[in-house]
DOLOKE-890835 format. One record per atom (N, C-alpha, C, O): chain; x, y, z. Coordinates in steps of 0.02 Angstrom, whole numbers, always signed. Atoms other than C-alpha are relative to their C-alpha. Layout:
<sites>
  unit       x       y       z
     A       X       Y       Z
...
</sites>
This chain:
<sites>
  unit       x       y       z
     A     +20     +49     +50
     A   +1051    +205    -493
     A     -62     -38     +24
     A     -67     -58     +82
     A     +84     +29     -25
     A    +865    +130    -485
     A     +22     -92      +3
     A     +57    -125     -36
     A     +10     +74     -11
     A    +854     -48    -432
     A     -56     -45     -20
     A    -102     -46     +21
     A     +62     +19     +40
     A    +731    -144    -539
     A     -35     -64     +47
     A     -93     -85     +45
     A     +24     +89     -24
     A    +733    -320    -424
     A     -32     +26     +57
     A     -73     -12     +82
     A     +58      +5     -68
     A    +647    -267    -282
     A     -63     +59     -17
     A     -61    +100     -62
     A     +73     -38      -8
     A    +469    -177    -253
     A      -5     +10     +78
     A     -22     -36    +114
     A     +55     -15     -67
     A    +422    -100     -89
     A     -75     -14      +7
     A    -119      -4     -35
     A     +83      -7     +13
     A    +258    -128     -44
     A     -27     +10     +87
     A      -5     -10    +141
     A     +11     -39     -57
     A    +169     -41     +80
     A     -75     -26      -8
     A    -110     -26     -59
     A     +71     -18      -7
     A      +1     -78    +172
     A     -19     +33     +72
     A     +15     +16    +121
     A      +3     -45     -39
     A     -80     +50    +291
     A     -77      +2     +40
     A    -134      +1     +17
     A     +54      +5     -37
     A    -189     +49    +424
     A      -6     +77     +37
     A     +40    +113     +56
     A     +27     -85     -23
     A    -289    +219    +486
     A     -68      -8     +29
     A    -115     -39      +5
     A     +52     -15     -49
     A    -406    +265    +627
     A     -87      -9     -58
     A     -95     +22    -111
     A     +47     +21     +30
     A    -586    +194    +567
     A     -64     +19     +68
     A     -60     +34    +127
     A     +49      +1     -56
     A    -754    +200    +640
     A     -70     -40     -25
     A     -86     -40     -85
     A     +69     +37     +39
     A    -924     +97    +615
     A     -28     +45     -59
     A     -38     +31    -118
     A     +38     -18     +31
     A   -1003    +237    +574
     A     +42     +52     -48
     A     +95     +37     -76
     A     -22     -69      +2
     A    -976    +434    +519
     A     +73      -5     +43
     A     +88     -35     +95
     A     -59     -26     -36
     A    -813    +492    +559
     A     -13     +54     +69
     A     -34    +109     +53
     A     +25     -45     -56
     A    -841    +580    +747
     A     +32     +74     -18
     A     +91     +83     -35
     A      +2     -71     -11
     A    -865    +777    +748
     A     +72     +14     +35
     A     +80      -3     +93
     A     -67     -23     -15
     A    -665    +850    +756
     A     +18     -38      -2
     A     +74     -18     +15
     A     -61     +48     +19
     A    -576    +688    +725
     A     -11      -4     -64
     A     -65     +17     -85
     A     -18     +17     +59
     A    -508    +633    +544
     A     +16     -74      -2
     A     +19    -112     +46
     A     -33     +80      -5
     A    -448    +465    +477
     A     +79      +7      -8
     A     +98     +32     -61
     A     -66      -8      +9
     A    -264    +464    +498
     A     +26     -65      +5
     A      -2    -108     +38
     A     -46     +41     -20
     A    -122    +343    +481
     A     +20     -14     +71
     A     +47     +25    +110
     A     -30      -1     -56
     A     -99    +233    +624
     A     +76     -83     -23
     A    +123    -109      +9
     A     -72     +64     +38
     A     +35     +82    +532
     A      +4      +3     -57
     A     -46      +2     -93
     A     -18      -8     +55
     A    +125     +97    +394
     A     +44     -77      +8
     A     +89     -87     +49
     A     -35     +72     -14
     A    +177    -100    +369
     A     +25     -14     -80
     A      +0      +1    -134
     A     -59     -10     +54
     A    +303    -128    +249
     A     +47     -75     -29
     A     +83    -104     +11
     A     -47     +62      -9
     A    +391    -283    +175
     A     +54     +20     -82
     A     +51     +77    -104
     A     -49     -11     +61
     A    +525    -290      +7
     A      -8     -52     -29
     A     +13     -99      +5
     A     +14     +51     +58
     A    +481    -410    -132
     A     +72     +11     -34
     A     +83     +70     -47
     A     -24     +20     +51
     A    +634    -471    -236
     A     -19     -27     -51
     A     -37     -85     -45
     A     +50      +1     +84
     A    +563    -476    -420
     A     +36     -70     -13
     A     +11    -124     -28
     A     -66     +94     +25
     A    +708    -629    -452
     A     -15     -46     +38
     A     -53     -89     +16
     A     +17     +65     -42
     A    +704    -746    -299
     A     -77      -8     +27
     A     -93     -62     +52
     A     +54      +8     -44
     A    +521    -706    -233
     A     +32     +19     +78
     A      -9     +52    +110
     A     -20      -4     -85
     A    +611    -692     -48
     A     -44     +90     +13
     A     -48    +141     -21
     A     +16     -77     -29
     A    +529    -546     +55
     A     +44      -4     +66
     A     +57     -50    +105
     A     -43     -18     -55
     A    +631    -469    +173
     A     -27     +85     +34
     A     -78    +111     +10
     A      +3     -57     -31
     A    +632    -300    +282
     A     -83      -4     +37
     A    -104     +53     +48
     A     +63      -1     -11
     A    +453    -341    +344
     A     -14     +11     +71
     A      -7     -27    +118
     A     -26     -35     -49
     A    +434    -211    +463
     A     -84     +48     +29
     A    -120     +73     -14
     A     +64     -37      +3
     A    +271    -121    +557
     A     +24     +69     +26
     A     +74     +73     +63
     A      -8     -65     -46
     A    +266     +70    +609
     A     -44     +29     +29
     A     -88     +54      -6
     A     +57     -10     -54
     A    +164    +114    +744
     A     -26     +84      -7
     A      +0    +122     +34
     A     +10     -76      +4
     A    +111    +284    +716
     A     -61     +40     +46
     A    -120     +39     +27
     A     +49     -37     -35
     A     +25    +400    +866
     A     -58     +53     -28
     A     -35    +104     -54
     A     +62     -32     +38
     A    -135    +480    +801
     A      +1     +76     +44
     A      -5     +84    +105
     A     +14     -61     -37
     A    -138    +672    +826
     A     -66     +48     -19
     A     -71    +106      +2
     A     +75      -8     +17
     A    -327    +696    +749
     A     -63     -36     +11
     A    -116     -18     -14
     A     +20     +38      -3
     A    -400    +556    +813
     A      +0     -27     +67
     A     +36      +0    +110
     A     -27     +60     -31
     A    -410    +415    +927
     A     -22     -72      -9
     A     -79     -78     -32
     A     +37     +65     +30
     A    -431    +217    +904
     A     -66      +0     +19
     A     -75     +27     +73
     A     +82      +4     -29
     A    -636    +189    +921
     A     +26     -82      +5
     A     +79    -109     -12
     A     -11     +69     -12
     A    -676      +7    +977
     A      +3     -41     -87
     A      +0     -99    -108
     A     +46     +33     +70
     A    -714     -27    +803
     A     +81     -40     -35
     A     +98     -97     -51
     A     -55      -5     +30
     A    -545      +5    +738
     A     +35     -61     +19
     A     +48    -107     -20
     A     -47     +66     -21
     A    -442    -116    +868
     A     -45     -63     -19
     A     -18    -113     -42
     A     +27     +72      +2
     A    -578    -249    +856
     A     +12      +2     -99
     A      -1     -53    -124
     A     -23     +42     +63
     A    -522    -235    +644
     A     +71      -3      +1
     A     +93     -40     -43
     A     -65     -10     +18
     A    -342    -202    +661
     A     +33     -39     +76
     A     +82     -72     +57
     A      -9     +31     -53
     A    -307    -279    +857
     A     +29     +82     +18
     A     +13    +105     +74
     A     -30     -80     -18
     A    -215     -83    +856
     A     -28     +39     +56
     A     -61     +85     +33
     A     +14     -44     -60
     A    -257      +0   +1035
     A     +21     +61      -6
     A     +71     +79     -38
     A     -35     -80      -5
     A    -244    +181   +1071
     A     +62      +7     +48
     A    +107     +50     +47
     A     -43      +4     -54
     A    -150    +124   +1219
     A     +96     -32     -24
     A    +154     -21      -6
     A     -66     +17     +32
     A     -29     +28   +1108
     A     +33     +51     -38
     A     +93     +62     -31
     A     -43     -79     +18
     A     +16    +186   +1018
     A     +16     +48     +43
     A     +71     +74     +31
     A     -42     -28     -40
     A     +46    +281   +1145
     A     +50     -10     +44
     A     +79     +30     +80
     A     -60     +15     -36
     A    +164    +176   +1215
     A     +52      -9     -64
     A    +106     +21     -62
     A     -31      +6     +41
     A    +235    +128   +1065
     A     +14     +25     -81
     A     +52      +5    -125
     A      -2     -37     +64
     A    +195    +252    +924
     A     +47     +37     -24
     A     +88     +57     +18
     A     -18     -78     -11
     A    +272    +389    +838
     A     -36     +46     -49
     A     -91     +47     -76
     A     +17     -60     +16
     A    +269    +530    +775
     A     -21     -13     -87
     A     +21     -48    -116
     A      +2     +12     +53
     A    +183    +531    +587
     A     +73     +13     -51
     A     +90     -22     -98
     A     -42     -19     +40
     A    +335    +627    +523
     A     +69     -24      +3
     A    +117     -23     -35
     A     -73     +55      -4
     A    +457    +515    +620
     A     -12     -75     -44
     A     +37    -112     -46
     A     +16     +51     +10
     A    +387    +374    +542
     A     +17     +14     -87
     A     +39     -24    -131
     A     -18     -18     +88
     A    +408    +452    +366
     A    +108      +0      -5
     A    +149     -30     -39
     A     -66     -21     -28
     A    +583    +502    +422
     A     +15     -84      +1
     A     +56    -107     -39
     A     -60     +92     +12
     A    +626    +285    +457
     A     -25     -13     -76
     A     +20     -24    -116
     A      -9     +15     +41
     A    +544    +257    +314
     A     +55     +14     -69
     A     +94     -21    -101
     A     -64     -32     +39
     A    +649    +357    +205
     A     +73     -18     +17
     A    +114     -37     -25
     A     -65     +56     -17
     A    +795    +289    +287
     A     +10     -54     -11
     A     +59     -69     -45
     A      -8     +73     -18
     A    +774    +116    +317
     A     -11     -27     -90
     A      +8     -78    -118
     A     +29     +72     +62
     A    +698     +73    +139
     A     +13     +56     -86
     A      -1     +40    -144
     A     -22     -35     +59
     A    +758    +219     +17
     A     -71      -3     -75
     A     -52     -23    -129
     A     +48      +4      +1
     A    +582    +228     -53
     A     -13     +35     -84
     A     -57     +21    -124
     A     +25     -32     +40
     A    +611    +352    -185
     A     +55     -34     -71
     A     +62     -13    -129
     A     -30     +43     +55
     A    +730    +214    -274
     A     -43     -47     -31
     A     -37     -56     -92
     A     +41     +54     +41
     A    +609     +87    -319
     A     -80     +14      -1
     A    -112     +48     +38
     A     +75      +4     -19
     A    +429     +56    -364
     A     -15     -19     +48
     A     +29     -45     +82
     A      +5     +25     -22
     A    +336     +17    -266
     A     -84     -28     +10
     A    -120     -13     -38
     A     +62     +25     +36
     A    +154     -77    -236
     A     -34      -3     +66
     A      -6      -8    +120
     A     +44      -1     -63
     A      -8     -74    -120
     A     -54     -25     -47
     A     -59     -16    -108
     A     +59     +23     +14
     A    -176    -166    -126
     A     -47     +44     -15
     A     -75     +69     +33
     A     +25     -59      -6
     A    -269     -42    -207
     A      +8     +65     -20
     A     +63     +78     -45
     A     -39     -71      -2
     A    -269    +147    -221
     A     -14     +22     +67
     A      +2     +81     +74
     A     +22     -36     -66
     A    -329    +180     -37
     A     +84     +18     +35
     A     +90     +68     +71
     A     -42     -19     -41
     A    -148    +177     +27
     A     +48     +60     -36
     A     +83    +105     -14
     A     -43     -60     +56
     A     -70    +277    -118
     A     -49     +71     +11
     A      -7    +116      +9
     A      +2     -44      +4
     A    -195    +426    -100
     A     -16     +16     +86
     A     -17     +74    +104
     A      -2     -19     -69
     A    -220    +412     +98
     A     +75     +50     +30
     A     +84    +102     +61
     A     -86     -10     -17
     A     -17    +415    +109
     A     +17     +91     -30
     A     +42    +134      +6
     A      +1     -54     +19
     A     -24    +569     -14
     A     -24     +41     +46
     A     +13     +79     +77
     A     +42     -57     -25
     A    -164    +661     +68
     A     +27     +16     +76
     A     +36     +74     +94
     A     -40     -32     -47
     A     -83    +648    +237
     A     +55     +37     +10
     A     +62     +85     +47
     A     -58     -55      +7
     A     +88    +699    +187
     A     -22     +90     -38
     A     +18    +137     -39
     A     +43     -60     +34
     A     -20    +851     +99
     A      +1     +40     +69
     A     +37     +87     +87
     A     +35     -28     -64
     A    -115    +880    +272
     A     +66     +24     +34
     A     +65     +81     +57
     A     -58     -34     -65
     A     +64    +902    +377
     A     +38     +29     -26
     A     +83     +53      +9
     A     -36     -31     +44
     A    +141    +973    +231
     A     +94     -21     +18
     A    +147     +11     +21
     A     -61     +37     +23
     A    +272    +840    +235
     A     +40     -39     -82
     A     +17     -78    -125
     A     -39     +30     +91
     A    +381    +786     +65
     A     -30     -69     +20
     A     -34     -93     +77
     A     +46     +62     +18
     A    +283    +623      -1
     A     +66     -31     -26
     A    +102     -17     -74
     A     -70     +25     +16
     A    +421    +515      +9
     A      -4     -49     -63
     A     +49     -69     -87
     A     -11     +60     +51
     A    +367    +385    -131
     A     +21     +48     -59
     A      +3    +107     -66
     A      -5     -54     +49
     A    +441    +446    -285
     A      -3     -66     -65
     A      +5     -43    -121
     A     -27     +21     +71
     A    +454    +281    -417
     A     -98      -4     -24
     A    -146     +33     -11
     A     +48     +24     +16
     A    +317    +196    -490
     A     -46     -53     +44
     A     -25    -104     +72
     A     +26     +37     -47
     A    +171    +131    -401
     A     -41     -42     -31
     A     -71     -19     -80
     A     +22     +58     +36
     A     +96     -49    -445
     A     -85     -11     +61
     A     -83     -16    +123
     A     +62     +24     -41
     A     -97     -84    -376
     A     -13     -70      +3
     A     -68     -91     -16
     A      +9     +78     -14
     A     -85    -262    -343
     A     -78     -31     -20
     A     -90     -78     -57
     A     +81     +10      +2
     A    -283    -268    -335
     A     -32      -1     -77
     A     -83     -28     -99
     A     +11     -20     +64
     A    -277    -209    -505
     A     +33     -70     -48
     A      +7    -119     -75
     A     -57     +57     +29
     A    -137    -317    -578
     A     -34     -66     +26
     A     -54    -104     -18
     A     +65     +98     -16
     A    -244    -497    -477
     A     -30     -14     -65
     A     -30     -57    -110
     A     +80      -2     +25
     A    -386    -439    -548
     A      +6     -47     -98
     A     -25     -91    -128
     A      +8     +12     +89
     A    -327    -449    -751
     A     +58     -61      -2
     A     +59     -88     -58
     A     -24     +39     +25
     A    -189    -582    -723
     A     -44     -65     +23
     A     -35    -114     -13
     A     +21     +55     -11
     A    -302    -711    -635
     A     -79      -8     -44
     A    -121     -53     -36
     A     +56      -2     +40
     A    -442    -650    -773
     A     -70     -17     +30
     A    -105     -66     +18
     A     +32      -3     -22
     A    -559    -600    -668
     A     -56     +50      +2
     A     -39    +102     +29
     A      -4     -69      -2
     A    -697    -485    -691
     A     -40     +50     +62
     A     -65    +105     +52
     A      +3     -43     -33
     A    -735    -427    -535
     A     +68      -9     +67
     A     +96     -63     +76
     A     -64     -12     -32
     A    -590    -370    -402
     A     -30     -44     +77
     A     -88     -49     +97
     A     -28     +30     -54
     A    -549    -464    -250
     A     +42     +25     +52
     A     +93     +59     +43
     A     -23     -45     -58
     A    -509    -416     -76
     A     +53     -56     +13
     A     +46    -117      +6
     A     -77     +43     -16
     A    -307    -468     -22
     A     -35     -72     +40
     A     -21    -127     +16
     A     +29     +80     -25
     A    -393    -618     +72
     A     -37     -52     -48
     A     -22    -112     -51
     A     +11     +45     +59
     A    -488    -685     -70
     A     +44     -15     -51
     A     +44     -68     -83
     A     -54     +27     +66
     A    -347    -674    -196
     A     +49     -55     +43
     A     +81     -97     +12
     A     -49     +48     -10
     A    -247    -773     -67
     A     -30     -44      +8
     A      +8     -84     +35
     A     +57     +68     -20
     A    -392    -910     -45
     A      +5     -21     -73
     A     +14     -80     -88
     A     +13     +34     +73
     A    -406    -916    -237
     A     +82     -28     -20
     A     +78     -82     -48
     A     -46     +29      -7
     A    -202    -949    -242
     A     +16     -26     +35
     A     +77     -24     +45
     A     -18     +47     -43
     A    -218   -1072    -114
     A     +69     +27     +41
     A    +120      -6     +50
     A     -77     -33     -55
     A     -82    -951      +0
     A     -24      -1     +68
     A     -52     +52     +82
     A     +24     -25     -94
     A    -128    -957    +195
     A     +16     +66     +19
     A     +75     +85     +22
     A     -11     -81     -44
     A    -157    -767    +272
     A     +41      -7     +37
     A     +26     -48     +81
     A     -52      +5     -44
     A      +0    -753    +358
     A     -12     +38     +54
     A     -47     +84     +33
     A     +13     -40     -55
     A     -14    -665    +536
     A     -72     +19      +5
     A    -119     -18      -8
     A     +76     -37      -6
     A    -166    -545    +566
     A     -11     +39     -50
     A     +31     +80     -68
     A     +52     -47     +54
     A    -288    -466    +431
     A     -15     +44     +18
     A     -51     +43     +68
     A      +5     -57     -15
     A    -289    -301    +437
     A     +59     +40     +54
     A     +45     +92     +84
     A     -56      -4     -27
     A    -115    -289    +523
     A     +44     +27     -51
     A     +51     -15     -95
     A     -17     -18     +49
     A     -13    -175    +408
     A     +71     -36      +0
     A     +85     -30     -60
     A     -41     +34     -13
     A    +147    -275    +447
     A      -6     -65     -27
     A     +35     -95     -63
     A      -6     +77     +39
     A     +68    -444    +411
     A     -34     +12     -64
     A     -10     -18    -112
     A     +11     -11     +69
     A     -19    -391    +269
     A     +26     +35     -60
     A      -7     +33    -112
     A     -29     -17     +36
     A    +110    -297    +177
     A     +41     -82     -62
     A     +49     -94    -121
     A     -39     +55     +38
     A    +208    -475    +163
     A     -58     -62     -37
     A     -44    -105     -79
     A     +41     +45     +53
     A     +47    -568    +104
     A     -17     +30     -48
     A     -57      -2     -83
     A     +15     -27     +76
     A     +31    -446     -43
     A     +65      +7     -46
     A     +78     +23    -104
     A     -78      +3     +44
     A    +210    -463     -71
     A      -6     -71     -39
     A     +26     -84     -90
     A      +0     +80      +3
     A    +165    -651     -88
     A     -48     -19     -77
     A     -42     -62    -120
     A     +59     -13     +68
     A      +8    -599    -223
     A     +38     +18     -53
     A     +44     -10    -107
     A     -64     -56     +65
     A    +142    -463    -316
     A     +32     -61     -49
     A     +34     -73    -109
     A     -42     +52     +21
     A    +251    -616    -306
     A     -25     -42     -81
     A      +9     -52    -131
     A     +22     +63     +48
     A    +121    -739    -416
     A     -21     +46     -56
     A     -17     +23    -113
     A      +7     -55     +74
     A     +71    -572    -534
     A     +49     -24     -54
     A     +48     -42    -113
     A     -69     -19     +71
     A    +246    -567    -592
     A     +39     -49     -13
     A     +92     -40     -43
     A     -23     +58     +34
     A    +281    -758    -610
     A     -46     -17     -47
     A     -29     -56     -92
     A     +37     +29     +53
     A    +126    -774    -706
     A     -18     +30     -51
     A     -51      +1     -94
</sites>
């Protein structure tokens, strides 16, 4: 039975570089940060990061100095992309509810990797672009990056920007004012 009161919402951080992507590396998932919006109370809960070890890649300086994400911190504490699909699917039952990201970058990144390892794409409901939804409820006509929509709703950036963990629950916090207003 589908559960209408909550929304997953997922934001995702992946190996970056100033420039060009370097000769034999790709951009891959390195956090999949995750929190659960209740549509009724507003409460977010499950707000959870996953460290994911890069096996096409590695962090450039560029990356940790936007995300704080070390290569060193994933390898102590990463995993595996497909274990990481594997908790998700466990922990948050993914293919019960919508769910929502800033954007389409995490909806066709998330695709195209589960493509690339020819893993099952675990989202299965409906997916909400937050960025999209700001944009036309705060009647705006050009789009706004998750930090400006929370400056224009007077919300304080919770944790670190560009932290897929803390920024899942400050777009839960945006979702939140979408779908009271």
């Amino acid at each position: 039975m589908k559960t209408t009161n909550k929304i997953i919402i997922i934001d995702l951080e992946a190996t970056c570089w100033q420039g060009a992507v370097p000769k034999g590396q790709q951009n891959e998932i390195i956090e999949i940060g995750l929190a659960v919006l209740d549509t009724e109370t507003g409460e977010i809960s499950k707000n959870k990061g996953i460290l994911i070890k890069p096996q096409r890649s590695t962090v450039s300086p560029f990356c940790t100095e936007l995300t704080t994400i070390t290569q060193d911190l994933l390898d102590k504490n990463g995993v595996s992309f497909e274990e990481a699909i594997k908790q998700l699917k466990d922990q948050y039952q993914p293919y019960l509810y919508t769910w929502a990201s800033y954007g389409q970058y995490d909806l066709n990144m998330l695709k195209n990797q589960c493509r690339l390892r020819d893993i099952e794409y675990p989202m299965r409901g409906e997916h909400i672009n937050v960025k999209t939804l700001f944009t036309e409820k705060f009647g705006l006509t050009k789009s706004q990056g998750m930090n400006g929509a929370l400056h224009l709703l007077n919300i304080p950036l919770e944790g670190t920007h560009h932290r897929g963990i803390d920024d899942a629950k400050n777009i839960a916090k945006i979702l939140n004012w979408c779908l009271k207003n």
